[in-house]
ROMI-964086 format. One line per field, with one value per atom (N, C-alpha, C): residue number from 1; residue in three letters; atom name; x, y, z. Coordinates in nm, 3 decimals. Atoms other than C-alpha are relative to their C-alpha. Example, Ala and Ser with C-alpha at 12.3 -4.5 7.8 and 13.67 -1.06 7.14 Angstrom:
2
nr: (1:1:1:2:2:2)
rest: (ala:ala:ala:ser:ser:ser)
atom: (N:CA:C:N:CA:C)
c1: (0.089:1.230:0.090:-0.082:1.367:-0.077)
c2: (-0.119:-0.450:0.120:-0.119:-0.106:0.109)
c3: (0.000:0.780:0.000:-0.006:0.714:0.073)
***
This chain:
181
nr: (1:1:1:2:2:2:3:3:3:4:4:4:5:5:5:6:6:6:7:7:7:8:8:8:9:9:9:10:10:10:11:11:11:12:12:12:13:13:13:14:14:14:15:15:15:16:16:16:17:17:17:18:18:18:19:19:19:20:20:20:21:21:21:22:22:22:23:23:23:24:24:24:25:25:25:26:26:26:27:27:27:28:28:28:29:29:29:30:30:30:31:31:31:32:32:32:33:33:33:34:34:34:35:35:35:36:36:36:37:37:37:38:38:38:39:39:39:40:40:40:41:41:41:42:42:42:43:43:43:44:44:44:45:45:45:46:46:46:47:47:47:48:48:48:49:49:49:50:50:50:51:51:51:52:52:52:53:53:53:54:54:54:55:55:55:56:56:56:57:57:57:58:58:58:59:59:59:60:60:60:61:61:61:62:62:62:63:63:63:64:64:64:65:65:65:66:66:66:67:67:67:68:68:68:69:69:69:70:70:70:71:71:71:72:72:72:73:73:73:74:74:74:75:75:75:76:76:76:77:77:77:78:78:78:79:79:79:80:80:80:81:81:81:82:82:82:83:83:83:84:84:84:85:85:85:86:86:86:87:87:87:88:88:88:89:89:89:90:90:90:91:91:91:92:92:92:93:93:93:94:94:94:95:95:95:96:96:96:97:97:97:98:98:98:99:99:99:100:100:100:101:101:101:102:102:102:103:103:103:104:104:104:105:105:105:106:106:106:107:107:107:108:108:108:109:109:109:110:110:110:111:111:111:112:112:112:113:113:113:114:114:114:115:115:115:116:116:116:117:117:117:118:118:118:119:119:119:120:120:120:121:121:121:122:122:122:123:123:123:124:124:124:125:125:125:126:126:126:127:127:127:128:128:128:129:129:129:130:130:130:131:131:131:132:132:132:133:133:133:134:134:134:135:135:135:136:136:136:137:137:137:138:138:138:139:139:139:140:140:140:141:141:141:142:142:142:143:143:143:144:144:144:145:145:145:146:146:146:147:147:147:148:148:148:149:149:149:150:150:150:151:151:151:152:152:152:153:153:153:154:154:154:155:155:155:156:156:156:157:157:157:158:158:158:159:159:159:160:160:160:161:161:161:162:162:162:163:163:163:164:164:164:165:165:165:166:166:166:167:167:167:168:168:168:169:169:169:170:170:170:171:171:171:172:172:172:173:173:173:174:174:174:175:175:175:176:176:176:177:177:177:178:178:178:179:179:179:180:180:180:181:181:181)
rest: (unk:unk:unk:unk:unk:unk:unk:unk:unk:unk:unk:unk:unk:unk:unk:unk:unk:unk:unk:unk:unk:unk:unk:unk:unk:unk:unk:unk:unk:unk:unk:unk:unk:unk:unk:unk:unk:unk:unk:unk:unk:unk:unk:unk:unk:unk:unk:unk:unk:unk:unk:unk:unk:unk:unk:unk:unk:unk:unk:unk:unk:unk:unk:unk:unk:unk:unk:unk:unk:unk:unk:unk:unk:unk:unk:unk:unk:unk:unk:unk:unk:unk:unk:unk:unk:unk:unk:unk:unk:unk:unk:unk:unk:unk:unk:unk:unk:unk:unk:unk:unk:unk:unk:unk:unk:unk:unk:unk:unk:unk:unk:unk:unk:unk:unk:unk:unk:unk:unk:unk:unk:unk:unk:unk:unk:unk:unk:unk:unk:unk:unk:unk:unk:unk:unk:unk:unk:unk:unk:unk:unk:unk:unk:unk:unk:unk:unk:unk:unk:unk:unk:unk:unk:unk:unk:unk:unk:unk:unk:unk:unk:unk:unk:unk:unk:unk:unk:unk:unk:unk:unk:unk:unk:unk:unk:unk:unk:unk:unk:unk:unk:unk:unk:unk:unk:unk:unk:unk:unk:unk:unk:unk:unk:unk:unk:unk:unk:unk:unk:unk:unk:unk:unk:unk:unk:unk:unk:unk:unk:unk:unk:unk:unk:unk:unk:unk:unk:unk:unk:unk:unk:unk:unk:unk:unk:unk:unk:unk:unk:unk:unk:unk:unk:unk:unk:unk:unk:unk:unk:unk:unk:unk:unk:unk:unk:unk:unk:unk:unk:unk:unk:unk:unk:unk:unk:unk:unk:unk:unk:unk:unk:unk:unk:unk:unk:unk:unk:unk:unk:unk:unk:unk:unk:unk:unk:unk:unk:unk:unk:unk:unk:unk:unk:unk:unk:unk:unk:unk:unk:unk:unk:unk:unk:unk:unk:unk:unk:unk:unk:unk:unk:unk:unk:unk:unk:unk:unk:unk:unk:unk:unk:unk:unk:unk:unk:unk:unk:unk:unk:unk:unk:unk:unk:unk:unk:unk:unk:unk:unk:unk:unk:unk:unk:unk:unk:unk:unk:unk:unk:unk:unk:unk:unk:unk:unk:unk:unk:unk:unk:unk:unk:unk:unk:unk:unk:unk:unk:unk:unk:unk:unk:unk:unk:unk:unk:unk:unk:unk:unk:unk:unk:unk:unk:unk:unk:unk:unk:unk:unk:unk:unk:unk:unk:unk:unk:unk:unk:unk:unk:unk:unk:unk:unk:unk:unk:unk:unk:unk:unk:unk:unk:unk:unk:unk:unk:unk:unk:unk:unk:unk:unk:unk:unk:unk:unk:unk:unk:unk:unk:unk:unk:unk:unk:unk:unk:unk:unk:unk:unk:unk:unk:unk:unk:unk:unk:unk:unk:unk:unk:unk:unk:unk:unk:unk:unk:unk:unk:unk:unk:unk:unk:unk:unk:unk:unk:unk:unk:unk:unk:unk:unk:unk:unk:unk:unk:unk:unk:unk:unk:unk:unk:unk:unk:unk:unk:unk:unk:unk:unk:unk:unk:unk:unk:unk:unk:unk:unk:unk:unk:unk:unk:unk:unk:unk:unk:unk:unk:unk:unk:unk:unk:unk:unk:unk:unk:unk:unk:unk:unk:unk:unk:unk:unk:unk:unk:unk:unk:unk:unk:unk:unk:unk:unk:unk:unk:unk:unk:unk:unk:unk:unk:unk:unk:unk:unk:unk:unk:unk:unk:unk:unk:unk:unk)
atom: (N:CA:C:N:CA:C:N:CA:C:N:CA:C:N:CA:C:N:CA:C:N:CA:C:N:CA:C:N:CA:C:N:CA:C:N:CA:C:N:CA:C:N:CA:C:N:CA:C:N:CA:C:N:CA:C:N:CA:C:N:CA:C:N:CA:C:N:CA:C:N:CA:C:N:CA:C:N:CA:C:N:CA:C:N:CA:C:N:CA:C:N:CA:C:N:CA:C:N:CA:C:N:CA:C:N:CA:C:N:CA:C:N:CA:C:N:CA:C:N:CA:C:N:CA:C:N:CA:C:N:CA:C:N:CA:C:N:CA:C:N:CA:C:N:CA:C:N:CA:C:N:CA:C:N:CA:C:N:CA:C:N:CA:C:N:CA:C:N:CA:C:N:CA:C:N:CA:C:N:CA:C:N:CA:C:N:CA:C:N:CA:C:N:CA:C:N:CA:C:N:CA:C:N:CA:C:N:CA:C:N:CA:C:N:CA:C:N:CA:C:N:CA:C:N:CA:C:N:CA:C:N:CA:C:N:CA:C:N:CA:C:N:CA:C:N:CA:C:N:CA:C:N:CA:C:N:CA:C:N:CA:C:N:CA:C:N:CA:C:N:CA:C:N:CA:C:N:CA:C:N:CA:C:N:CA:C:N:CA:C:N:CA:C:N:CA:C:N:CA:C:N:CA:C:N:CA:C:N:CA:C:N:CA:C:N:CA:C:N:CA:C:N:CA:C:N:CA:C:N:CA:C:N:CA:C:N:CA:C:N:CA:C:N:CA:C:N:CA:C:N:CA:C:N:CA:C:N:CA:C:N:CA:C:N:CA:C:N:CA:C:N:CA:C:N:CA:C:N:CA:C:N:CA:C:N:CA:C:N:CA:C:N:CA:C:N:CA:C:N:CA:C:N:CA:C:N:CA:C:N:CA:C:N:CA:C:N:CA:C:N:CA:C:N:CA:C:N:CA:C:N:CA:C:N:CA:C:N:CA:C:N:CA:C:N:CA:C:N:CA:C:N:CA:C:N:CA:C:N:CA:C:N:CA:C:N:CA:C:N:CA:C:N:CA:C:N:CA:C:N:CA:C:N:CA:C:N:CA:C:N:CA:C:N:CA:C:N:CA:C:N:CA:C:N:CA:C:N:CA:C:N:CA:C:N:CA:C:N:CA:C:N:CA:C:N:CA:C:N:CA:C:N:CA:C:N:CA:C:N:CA:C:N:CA:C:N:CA:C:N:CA:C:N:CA:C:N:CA:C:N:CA:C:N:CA:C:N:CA:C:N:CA:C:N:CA:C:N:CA:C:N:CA:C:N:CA:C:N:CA:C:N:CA:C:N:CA:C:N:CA:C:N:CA:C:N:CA:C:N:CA:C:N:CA:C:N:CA:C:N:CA:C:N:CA:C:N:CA:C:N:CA:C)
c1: (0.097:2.936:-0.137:0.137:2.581:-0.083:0.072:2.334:-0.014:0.060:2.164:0.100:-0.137:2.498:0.053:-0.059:2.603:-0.088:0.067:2.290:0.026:-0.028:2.326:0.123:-0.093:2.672:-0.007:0.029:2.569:-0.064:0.173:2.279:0.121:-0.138:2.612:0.078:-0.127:2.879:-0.036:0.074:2.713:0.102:-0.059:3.009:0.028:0.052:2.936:-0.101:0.100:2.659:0.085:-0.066:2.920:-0.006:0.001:2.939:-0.173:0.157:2.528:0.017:-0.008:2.555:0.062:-0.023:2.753:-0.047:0.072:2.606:-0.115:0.157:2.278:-0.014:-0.008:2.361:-0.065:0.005:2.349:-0.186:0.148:1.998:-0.070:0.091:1.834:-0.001:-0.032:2.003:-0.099:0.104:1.837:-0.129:0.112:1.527:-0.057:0.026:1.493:-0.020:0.000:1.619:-0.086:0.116:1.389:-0.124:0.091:1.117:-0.007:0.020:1.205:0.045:-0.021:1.387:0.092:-0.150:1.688:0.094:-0.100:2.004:0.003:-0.001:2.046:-0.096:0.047:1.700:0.028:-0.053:1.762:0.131:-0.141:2.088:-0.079:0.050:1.890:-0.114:0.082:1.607:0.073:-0.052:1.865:0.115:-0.058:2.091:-0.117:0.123:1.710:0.021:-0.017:1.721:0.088:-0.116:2.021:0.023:-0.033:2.022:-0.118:0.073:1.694:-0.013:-0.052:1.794:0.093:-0.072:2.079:-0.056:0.044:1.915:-0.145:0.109:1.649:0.009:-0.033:1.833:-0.042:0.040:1.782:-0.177:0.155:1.380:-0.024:-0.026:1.489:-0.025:-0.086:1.351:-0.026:-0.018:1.424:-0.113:0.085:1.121:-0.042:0.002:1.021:0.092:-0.025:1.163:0.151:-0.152:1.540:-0.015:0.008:1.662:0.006:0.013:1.678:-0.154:0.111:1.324:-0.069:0.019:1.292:0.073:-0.063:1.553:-0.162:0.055:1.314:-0.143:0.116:1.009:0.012:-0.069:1.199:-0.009:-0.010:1.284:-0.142:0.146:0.905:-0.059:0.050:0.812:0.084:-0.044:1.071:-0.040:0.042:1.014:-0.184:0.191:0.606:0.017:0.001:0.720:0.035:-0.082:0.960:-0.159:0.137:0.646:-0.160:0.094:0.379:0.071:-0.054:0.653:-0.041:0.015:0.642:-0.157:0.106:0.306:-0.061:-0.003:0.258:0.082:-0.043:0.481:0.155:-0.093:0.765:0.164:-0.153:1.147:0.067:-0.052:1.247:-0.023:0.048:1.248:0.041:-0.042:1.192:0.030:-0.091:1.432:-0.031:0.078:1.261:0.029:-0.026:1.404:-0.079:0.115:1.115:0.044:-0.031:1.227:-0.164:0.127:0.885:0.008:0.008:0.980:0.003:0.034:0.938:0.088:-0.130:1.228:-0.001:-0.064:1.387:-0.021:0.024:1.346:0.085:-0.115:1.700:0.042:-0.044:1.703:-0.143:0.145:1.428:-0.043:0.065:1.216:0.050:0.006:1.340:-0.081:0.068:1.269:-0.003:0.056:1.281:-0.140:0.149:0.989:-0.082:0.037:0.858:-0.079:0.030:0.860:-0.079:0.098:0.664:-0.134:0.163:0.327:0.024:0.010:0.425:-0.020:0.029:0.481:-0.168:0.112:0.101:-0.106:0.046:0.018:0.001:-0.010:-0.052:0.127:-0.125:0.245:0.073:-0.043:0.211:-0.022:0.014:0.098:0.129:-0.152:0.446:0.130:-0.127:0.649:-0.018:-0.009:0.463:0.074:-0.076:0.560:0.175:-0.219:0.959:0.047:-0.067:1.013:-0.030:-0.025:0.871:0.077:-0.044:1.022:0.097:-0.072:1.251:0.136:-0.097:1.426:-0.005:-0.039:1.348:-0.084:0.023:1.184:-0.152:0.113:0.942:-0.101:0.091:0.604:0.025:-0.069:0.725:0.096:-0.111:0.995:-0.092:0.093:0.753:-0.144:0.123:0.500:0.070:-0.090:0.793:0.058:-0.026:0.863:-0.098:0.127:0.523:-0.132:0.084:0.342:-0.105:0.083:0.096:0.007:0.020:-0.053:0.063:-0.072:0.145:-0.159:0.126:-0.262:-0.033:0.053:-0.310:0.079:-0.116:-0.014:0.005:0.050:-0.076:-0.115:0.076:-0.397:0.023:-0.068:-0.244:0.064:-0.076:-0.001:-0.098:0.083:-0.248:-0.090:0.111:-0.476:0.114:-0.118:-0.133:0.025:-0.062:-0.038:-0.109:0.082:-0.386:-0.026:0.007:-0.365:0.096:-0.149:-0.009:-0.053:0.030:-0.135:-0.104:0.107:-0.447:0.084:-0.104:-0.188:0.101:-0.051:-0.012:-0.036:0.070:-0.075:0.011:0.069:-0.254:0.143:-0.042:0.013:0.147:-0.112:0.313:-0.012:0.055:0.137:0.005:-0.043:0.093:0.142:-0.125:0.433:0.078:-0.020:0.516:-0.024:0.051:0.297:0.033:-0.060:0.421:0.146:-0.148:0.772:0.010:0.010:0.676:-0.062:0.059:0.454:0.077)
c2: (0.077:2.307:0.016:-0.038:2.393:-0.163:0.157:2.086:-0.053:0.038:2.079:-0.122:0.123:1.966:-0.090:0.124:1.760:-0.108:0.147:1.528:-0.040:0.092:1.520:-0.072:0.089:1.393:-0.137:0.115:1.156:-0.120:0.091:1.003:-0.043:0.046:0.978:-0.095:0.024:0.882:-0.049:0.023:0.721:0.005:-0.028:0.773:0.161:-0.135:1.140:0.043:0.024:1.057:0.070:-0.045:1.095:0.108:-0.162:1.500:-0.016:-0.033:1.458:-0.042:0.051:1.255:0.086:-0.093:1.496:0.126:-0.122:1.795:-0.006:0.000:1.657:-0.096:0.125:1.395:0.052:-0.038:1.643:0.030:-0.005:1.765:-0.045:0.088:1.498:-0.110:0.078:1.312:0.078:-0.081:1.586:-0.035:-0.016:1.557:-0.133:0.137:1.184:-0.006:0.044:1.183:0.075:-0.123:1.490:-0.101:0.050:1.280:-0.159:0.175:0.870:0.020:-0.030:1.024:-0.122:0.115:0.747:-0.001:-0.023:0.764:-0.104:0.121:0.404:-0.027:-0.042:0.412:0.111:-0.116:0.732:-0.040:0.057:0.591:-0.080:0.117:0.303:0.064:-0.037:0.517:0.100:-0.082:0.787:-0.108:0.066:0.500:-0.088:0.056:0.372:0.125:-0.153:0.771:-0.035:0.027:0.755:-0.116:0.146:0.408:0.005:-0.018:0.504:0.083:-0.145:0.812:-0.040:0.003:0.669:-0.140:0.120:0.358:0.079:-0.067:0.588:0.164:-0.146:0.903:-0.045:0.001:0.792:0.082:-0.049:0.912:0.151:-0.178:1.244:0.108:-0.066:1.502:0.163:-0.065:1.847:0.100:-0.130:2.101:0.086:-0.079:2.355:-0.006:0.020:2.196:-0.018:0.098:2.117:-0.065:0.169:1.778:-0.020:0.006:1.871:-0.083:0.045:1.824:-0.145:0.165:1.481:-0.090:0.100:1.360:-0.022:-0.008:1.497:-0.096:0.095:1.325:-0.127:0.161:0.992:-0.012:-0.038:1.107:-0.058:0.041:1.125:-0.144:0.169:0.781:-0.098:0.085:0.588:0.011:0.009:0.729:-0.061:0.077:0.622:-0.134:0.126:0.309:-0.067:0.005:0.297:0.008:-0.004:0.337:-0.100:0.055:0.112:-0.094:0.061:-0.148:-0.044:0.030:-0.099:-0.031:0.021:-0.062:-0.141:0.171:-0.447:-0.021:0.097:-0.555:-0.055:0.058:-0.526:-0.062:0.007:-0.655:0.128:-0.127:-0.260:0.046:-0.043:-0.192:0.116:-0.119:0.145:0.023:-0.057:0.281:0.131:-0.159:0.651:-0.026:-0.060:0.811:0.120:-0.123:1.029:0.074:-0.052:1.272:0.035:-0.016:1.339:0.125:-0.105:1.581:0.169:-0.162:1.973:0.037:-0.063:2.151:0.109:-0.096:2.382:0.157:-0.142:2.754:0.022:-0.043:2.732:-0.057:0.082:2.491:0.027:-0.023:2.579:-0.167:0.109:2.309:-0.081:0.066:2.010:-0.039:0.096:1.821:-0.117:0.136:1.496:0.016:-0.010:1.664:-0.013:-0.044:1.793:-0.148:0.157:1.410:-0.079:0.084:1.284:-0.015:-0.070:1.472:-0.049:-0.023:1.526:-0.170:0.166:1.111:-0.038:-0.004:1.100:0.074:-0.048:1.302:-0.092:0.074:1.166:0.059:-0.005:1.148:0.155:-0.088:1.439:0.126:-0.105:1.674:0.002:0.001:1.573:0.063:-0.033:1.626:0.173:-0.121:1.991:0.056:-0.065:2.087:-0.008:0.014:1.942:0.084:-0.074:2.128:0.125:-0.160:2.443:0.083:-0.073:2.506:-0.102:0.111:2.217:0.078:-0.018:2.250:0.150:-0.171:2.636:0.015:-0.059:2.607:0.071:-0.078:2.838:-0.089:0.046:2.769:-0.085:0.044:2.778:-0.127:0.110:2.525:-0.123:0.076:2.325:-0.106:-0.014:2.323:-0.069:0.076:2.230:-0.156:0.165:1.905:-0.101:0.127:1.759:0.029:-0.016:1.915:0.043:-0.067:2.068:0.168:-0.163:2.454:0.042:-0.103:2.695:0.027:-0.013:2.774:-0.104:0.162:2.412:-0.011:0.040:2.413:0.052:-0.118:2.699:-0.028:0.062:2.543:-0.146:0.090:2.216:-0.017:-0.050:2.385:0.043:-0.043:2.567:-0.113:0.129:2.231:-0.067:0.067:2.052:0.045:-0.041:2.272:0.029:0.024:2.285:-0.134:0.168:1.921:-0.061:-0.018:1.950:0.053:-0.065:2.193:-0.101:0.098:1.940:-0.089:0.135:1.686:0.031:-0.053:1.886:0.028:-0.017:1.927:0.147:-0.121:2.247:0.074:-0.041:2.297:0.032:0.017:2.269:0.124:-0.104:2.488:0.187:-0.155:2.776:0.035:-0.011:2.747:0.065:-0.078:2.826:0.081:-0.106:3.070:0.096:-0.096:3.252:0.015:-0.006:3.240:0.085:-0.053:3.379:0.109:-0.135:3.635:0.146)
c3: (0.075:-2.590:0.069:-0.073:-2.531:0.025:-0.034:-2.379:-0.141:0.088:-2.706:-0.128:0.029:-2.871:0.054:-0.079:-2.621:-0.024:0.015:-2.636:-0.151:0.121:-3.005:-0.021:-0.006:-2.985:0.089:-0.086:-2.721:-0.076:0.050:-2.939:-0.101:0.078:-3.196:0.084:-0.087:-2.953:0.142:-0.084:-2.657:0.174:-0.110:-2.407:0.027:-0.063:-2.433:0.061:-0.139:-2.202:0.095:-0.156:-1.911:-0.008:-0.023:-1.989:0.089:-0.004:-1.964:0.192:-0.151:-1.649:0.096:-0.078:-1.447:-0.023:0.050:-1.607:0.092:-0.027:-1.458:0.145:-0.137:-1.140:0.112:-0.156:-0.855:0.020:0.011:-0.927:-0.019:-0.072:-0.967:0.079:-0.159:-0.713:0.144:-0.052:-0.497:0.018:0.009:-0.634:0.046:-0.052:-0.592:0.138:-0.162:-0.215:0.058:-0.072:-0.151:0.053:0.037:-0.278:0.116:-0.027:-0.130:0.137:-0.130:0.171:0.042:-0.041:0.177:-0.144:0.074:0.056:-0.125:0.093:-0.092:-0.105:0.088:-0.255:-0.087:0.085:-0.401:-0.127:0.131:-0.583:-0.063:0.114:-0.701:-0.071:0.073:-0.851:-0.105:0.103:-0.989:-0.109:0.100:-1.142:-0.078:0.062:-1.289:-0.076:0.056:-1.404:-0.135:0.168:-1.660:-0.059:0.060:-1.716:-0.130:0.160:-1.935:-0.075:0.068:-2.008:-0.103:0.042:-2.179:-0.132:0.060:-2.334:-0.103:0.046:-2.458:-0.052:0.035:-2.569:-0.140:0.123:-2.925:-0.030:0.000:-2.856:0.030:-0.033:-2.717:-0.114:0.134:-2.936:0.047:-0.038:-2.912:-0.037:0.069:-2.874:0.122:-0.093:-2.632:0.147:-0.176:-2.312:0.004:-0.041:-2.176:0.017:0.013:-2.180:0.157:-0.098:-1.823:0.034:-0.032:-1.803:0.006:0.022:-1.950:0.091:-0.090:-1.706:0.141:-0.096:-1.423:-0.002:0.065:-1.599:-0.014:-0.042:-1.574:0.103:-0.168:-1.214:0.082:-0.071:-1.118:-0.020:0.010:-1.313:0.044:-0.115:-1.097:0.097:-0.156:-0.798:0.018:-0.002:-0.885:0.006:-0.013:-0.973:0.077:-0.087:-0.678:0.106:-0.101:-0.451:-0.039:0.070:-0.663:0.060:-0.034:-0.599:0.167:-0.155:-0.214:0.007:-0.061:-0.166:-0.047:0.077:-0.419:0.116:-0.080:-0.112:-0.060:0.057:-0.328:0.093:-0.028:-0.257:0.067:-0.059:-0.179:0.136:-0.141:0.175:0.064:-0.012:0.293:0.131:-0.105:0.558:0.026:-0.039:0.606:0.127:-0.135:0.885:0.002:-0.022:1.055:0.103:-0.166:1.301:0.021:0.011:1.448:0.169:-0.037:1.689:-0.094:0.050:1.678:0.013:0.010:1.543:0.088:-0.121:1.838:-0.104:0.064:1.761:-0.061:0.017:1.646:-0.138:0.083:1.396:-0.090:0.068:1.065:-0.002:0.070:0.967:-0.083:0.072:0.858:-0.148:0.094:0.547:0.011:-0.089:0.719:0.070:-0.069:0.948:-0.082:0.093:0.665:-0.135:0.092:0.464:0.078:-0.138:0.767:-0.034:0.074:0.604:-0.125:0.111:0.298:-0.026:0.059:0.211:0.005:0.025:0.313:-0.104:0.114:-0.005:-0.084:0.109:-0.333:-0.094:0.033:-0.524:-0.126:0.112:-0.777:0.129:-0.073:-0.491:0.073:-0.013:-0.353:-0.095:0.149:-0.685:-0.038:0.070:-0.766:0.184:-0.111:-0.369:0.025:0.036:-0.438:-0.067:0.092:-0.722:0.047:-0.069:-0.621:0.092:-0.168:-0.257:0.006:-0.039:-0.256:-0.114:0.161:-0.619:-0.070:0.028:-0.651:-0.116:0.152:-1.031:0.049:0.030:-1.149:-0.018:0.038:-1.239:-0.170:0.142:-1.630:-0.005:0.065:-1.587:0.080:0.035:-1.419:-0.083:0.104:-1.663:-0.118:0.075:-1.901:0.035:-0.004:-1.739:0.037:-0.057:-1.619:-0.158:0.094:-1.958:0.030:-0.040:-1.732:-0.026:0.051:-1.787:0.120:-0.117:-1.523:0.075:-0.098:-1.385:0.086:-0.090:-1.331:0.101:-0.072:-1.171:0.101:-0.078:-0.967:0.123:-0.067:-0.845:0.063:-0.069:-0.761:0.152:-0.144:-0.521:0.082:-0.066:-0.387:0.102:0.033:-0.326:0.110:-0.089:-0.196:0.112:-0.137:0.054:0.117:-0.121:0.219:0.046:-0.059:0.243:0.079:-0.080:0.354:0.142:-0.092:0.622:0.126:-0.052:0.714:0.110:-0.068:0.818:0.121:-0.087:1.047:0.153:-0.159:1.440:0.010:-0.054:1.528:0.086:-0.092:1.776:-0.074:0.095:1.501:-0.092:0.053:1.261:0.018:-0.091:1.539:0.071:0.013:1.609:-0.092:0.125:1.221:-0.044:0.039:1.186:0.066:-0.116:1.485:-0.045:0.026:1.387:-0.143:0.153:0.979:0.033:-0.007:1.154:0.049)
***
């Protein structure tokens, strides 16, 4: 059964969700924890994920993009809201584990190190650097889930990762660069 059928039976039959839900859990379970950097949040933003995914499949409609995409587009407006929350002083209390040492020659670069900087970004310069190098997608399937042009998108990254870079210690940096050279 291809996705496309599956959601329409879902939007019919609403416990053919569960195919959707495992079809789609692991990746943006991923993408979430990439992003909030704790396990427990992460569950509570990806069970925010399908809970309106599922309450809101009736709105789903099918045109250029996978329904993949719309999950991920949920994905990002929790995790925003998931962080609007904290910073209001909300109820959610974040547990971010920082390693803040320098990974051994032996071991690559964390993404814990890595969430140390990056969390000091603004939140979309975070989301286009996840998906790219984190989650692997192209520019195109980007572009398909944030509705942005693949150039913009292009320049974004570009933009992100010298700000990424900014944030970094000189001495960390030449380390990386020595090791890629």
């Amino acid at each position: 059964m291809t996705e496309k059928e599956l959601v329409m039976r879902a939007k019919k039959d609403i416990s053919a969700f569960d195919q959707i839900y495992e079809m789609h859990f692991q990746k943006i379970f991923r993408y979430v924890l990439m992003r909030v950097n704790n396990r427990d949040v992460a569950e509570e933003v990806v069970s925010n994920v399908f809970y309106k995914a599922m309450n809101k499949l009736h709105m789903f409609r099918w045109r250029s993009i996978p329904f993949s995409a719309w999950l991920y587009r949920i994905a990002a407006n929790e995790i925003s809201n998931y962080y609007r929350k904290r910073k209001r002083g909300g109820v959610i209390v974040d547990k971010v584990r920082v390693e803040l040492e320098i990974p051994s020659e032996e071991e690559p670069m964390s993404y814990d190190f890595i969430h140390h900087y990056m969390k000091q970004l603004p939140h979309n310069d975070q989301d286009i650097i996840v998906l790219r190098y984190f989650e692997k997608f192209s520019f195109t399937q980007i572009a398909e889930m944030t509705g942005k042009k693949e150039n913009t998108l292009r320049v974004n990254l570009h933009r992100a990762l010298k700000k990424l870079e900014s944030l970094i210690p000189g001495e960390v940096l030449d380390d990386v660069y020595e090791k890629v050279s």
